[in-house]
C-alpha positions as CSV (number, residue, x, y, z in Angstrom):
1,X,-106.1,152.9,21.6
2,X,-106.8,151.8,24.9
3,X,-110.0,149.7,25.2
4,X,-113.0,151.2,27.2
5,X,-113.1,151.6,30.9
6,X,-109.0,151.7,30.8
7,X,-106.0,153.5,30.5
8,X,-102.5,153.7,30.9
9,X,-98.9,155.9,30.1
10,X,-98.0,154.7,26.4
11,X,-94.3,156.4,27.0
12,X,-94.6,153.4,30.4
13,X,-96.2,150.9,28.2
14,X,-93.6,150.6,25.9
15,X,-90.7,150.5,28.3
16,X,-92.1,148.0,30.3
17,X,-92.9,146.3,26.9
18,X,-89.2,146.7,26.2
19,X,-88.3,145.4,29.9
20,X,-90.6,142.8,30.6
21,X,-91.6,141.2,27.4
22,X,-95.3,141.7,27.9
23,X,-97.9,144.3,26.5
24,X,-100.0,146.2,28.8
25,X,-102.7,146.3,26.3
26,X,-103.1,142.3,26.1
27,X,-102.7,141.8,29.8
28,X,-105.9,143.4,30.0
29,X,-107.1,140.0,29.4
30,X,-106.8,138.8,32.4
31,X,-110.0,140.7,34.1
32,X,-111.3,138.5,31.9
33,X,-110.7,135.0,33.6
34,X,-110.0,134.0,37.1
35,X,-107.4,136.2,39.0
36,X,-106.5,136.7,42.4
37,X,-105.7,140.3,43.8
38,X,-104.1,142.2,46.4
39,X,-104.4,145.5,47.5
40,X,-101.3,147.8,48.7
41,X,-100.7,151.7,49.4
42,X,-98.0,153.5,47.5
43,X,-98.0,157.1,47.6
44,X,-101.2,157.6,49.4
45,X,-103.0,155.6,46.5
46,X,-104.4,152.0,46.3
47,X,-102.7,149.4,44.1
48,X,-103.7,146.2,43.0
49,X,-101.2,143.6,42.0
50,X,-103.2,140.5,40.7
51,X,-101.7,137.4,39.2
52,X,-103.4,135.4,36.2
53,X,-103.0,133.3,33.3
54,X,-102.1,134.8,29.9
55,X,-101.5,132.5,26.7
56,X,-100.3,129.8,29.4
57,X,-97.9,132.2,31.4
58,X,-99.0,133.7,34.9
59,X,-98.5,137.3,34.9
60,X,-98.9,139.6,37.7
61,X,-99.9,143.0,36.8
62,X,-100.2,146.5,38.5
63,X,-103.2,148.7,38.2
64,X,-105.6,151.0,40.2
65,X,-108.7,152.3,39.9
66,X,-109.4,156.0,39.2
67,X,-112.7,157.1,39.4
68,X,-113.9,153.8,37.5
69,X,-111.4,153.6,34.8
70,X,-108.2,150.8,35.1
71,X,-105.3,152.4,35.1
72,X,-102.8,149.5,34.2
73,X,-99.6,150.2,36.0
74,X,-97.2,147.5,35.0
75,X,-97.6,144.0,33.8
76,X,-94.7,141.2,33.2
77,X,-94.1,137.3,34.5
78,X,-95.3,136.3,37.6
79,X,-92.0,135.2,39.5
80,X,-91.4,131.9,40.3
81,X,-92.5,131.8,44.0
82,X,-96.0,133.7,43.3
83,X,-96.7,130.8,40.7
84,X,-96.0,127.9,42.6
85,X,-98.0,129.8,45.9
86,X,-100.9,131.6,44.2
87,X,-102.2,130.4,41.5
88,X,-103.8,126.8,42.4
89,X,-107.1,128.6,42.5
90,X,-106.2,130.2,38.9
91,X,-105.6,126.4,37.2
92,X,-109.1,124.8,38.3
């Protein structure tokens, strides 16, 4: 059950699960510490990919807002380049 305020394709969720080793439903976790965002276009909708820490791994996660609810996209490791370049502001 997805908790309040978001939402997400279970049939996705657990591919990706399968994929990238990491559950949708705990990386919604990271709204809840320090995170840094982007925003991008992809078929005429706005995307954010924001990477933060998660049980001491950086993930970067997918999501969008519709109409006020998160809808988590995709969520797995944060490569290797977006760790060492991104997340300074994330460790203080």
């Amino acid at each position: 059950m997805p908790r309040a305020g978001f939402e997400w394709d279970e049939r996705k969720r657990v591919l990706k699960l399968q994929t990238h080793g990491i559950d949708i439903r705990d990386a919604i976790g990271l709204f809840d510490h320090p995170h840094l965002s982007v925003e991008s276009v992809r078929n005429d909708e706005v995307r954010k990919a924001s990477l933060g820490k998660m049980d001491r791994c950086v993930i970067a996660l997918v999501w969008t807002d519709r109409a006020g609810i998160i809808r988590m996209i995709s969520a797995r490791a944060a490569r290797r380049n977006a760790r060492q370049a991104d997340t300074a502001p994330i460790a203080a």
